[in-house]
N, C-alpha and C positions, 0 to 999 in steps of 0.2 A: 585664911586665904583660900585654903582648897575647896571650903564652901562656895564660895565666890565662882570659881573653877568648875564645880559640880555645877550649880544654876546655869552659870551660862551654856552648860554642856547639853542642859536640858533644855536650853532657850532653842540652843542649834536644836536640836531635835522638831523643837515647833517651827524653826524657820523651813528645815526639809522636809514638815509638811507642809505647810505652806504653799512650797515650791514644786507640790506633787500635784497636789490640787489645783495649782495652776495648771499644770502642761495639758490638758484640755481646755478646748474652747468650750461656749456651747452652742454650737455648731460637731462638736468631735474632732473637731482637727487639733493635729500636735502642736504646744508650742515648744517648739525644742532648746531655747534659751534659757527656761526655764531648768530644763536639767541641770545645768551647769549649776546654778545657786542651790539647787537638789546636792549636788554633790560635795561641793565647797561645803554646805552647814553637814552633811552627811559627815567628812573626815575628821571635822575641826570636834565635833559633838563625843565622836569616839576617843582622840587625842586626846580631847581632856575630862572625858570619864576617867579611861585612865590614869591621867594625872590626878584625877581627884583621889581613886583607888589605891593610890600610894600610901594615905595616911589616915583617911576613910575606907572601914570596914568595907567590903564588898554588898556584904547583907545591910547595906546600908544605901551605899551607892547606888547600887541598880534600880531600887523598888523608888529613890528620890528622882532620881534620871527618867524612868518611865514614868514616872506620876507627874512628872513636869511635862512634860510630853505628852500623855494622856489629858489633862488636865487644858495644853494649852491647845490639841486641836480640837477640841469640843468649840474652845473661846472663836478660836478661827471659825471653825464650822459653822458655827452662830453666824459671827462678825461678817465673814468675806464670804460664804456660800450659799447663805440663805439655809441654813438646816433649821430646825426647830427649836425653840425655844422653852419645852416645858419644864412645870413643875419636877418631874423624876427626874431632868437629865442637869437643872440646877441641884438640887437637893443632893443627888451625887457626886454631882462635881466639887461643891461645897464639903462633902465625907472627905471625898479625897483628898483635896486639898489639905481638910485637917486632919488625914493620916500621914502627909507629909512632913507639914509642921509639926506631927509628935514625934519622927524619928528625930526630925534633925532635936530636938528637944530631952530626947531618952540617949541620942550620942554623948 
């Protein structure tokens, strides 16, 4: 269950980027709506790292928590910003991905 707890903690992570990367136009104007769901996945993302840190290592926790979150604003950055799509930042993102997969695999 607290795996479950962890991912989602890291899901929040990718939604408060998400919702960073909105609050700009492109124009440069602020959307300021956007903060608030900035904030919401911001508290909830934290809550339940820590509740996942309860019964999951720390040296565990954290490096899964950012890798979900590194991992998912790339996807974004891709998906909703128009970033770049190459070969290194796939090939990457795929390491990472399966450095994640080996922790939770070596817990």
């Amino acid at each position: 269950m607290n795996w479950i707890i962890l991912i989602t903690a890291g899901l929040m992570e990718v939604v408060f980027t998400f919702c960073l990367g909105k609050t700009k136009t492109a124009e440069g104007t602020e959307l300021y709506w956007w903060w608030s769901g900035f904030f919401v996945a911001l508290i909830l993302s934290m809550v339940l790292m820590a509740k996942a840190s309860q019964t999951i290592p720390i040296g565990t926790v954290y490096p899964v928590w950012t890798g979900i979150g590194a991992a998912g604003a790339v996807i974004i950055g891709i998906c909703f910003f128009n970033e770049a799509a190459t070969f290194w930042r796939i090939f990457f993102l795929f390491t990472l991905i399966a450095s994640i997969i080996g922790l939770k695999i070596i817990h």
